[in-house]
C-alpha positions in Angstrom: -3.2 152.0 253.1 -5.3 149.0 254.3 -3.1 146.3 255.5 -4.4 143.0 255.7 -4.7 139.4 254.5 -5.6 139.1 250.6 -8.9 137.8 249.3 -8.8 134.2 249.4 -10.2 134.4 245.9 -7.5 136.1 244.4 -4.9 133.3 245.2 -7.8 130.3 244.4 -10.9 131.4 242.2 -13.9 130.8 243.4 -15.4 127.3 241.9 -18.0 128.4 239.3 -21.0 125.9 239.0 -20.2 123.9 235.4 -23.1 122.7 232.9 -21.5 120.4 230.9 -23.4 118.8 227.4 -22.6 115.7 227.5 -23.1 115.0 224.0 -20.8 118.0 222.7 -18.6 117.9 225.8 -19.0 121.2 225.7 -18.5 123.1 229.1 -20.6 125.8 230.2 -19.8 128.5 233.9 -22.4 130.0 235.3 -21.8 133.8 235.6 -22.5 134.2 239.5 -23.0 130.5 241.8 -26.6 130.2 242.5 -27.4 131.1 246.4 -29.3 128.1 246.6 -30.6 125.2 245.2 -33.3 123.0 245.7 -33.4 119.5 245.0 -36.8 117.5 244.9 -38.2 113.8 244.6 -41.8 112.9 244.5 -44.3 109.8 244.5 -47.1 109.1 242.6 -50.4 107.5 244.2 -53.5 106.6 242.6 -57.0 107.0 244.6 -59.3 104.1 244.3 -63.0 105.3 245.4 -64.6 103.2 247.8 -68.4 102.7 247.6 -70.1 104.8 250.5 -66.9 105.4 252.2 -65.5 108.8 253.5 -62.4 109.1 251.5 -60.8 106.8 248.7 -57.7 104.4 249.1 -54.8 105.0 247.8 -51.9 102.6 246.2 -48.9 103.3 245.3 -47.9 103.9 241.2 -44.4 104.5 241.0 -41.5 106.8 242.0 -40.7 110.1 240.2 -37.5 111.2 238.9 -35.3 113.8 241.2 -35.7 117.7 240.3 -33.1 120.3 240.3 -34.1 123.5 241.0 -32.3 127.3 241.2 -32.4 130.7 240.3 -29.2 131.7 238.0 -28.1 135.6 238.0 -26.8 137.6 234.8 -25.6 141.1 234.3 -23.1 142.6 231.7 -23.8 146.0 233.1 -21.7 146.0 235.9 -19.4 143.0 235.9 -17.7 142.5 239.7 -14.5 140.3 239.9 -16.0 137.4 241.3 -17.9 136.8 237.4 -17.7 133.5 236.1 -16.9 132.0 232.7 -14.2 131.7 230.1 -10.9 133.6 230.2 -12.5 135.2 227.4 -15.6 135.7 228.5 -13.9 137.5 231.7 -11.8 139.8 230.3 -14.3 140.7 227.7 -17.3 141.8 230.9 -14.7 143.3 232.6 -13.3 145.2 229.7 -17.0 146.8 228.5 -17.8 147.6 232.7 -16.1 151.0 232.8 -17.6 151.8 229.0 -21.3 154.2 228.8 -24.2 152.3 228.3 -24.6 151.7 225.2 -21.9 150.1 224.5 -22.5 147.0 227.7 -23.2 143.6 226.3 -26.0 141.8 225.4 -26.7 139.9 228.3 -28.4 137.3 226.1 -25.2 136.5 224.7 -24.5 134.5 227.7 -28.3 133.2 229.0 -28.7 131.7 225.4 -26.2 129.5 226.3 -28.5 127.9 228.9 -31.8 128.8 226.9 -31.0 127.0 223.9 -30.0 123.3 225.5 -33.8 122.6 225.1 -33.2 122.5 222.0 -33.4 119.0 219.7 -30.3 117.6 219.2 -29.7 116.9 215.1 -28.3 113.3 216.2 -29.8 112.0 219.3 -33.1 113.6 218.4 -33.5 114.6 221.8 -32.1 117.8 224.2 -28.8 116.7 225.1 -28.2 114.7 228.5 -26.2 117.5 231.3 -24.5 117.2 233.9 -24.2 119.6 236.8 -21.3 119.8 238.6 -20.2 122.4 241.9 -18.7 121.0 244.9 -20.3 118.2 246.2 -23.4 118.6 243.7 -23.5 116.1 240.8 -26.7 115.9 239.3 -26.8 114.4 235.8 -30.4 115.0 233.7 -32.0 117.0 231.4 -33.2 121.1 231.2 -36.4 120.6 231.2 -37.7 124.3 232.1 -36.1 127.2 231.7 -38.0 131.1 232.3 -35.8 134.7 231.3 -36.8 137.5 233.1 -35.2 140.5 231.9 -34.7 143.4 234.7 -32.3 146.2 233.3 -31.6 147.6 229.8 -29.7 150.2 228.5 -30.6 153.5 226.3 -31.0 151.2 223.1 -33.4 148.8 224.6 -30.9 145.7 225.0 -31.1 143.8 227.8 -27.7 143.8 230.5 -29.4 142.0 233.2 -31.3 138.6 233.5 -32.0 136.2 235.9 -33.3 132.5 234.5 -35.3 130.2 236.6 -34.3 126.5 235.8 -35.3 123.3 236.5 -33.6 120.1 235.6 -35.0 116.6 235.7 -32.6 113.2 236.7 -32.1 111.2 234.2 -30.9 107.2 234.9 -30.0 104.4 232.4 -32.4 101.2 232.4 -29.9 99.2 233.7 -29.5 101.4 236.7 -33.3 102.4 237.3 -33.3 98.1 237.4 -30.8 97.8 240.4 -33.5 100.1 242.2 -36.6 97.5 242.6 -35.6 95.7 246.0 -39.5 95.5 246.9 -40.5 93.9 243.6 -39.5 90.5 244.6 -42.3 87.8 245.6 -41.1 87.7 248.8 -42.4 91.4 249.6 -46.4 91.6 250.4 -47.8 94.1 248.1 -51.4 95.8 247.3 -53.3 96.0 244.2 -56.6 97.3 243.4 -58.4 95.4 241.6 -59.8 96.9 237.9 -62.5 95.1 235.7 -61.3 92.0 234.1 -58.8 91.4 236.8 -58.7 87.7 238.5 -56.8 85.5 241.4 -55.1 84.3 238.4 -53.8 87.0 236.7 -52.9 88.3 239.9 -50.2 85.3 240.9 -49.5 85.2 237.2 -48.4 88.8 237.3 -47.0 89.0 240.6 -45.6 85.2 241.4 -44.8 84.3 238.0 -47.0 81.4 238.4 -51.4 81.5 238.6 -51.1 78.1 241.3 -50.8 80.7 243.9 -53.8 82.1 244.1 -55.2 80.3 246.7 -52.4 82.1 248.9 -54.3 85.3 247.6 -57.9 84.5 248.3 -56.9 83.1 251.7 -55.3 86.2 252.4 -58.1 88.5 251.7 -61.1 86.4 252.7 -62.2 85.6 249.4 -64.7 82.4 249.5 -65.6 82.8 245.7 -62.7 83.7 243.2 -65.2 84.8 240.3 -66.5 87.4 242.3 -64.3 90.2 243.2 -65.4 93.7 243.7 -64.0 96.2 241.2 -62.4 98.9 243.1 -61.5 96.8 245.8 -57.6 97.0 247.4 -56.4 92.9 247.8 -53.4 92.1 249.0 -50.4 90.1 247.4 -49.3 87.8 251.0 -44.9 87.4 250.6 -44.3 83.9 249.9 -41.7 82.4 251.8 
């Protein structure tokens, strides 16, 4: 008889990862945690060639919204007591387990669940908004990949075990992306490059709200003539005080 203390789990389940939809409210547990994540964020940079120059300059476009990444594991062959879900969903895995073959479940059953909130939603007209919830991760966005690779079938052909590669991408309300543009003030010197039809005008127009400052602008840069500027060429937008 082995005497010890009990599984942890036993006396506090494990806490499942939960995808919820927000627009159904509808609450989905992943079968086994993921054992890892990733989590990325990129920026994007244009390149501006320069005539007779080794390698092009580059300006800054805009940020890119955060990426979650994982690897999710399914199997209805062999469920283990650690299997997450409904009450339901429990009992029925860990009712089929000791059963021959045939008779496991359709492991698609429960990676549909996942697969299928790509899908349009009839009201919004869009896939529904998620949000991601285990632990400390909160992530709120939308599926926007999702890959099924089938590993294990029974005698009959049907698939028992799955693993689905997903990727999720952030998703922020206007109002929210707006608190998020500290550097877009006229107090903060920028670059532009400058494309055909640009002026000093349209510059301080666009960038100080008023086209009176572009002498600030061609001061800055060197600029003797204002109608000629060089198409290609990276100016820079001095802060104004």
């Amino acid at each position: 008889m082995q005497v010890g203390l009990p599984n942890p789990n036993m006396v506090m389940p494990l806490a499942k990862m939960c995808i919820t939809n927000k627009v159904t409210n509808k609450k989905i547990y992943v079968m086994y945690n993921p054992e890892s994540y990733v989590q990325e964020r990129g920026a994007k940079y244009s390149e501006a060639p320069g005539l007779a120059s080794n390698m092009p300059s580059i300006q800054f476009v805009h940020g890119m919204s955060e990426t979650l990444q994982m690897e999710l594991f399914f199997d209805t062959y062999s469920a283990g007591g650690l299997v997450g879900g409904s009450v339901g969903d429990i009992l029925k895995l860990n009712s089929t387990a000791l059963l021959p073959a045939p008779a496991k479940l359709d492991v698609r059953d429960y990676t549909s669940k996942i697969y299928d909130l790509m899908i349009i939603n009839s009201s919004t007209h869009v896939p529904p908004l998620l949000k991601i919830e285990w632990s400390s991760l909160q992530f709120e966005g939308h599926l926007v990949n999702c890959s099924q690779k089938f590993t294990m079938f029974n005698q009959l052909g049907t698939p028992v075990r799955a693993t689905l590669n997903v990727t999720f991408k952030q998703y922020m309300k206007p109002s929210d992306i707006a608190k998020m543009k500290p550097n877009e003030s006229p107090d903060t010197a920028k670059y532009r490059t400058v494309h055909q039809g640009d002026s000093l005008w349209s510059f301080s127009s666009r960038e100080y709200g008023q086209c009176e400052q572009w002498r600030v602008i061609a001061e800055a840069n060197g600029i003797e003539n204002p109608r000629l500027m060089d198409t290609g060429r990276m100016i820079k937008l001095p802060a104004l005080k």
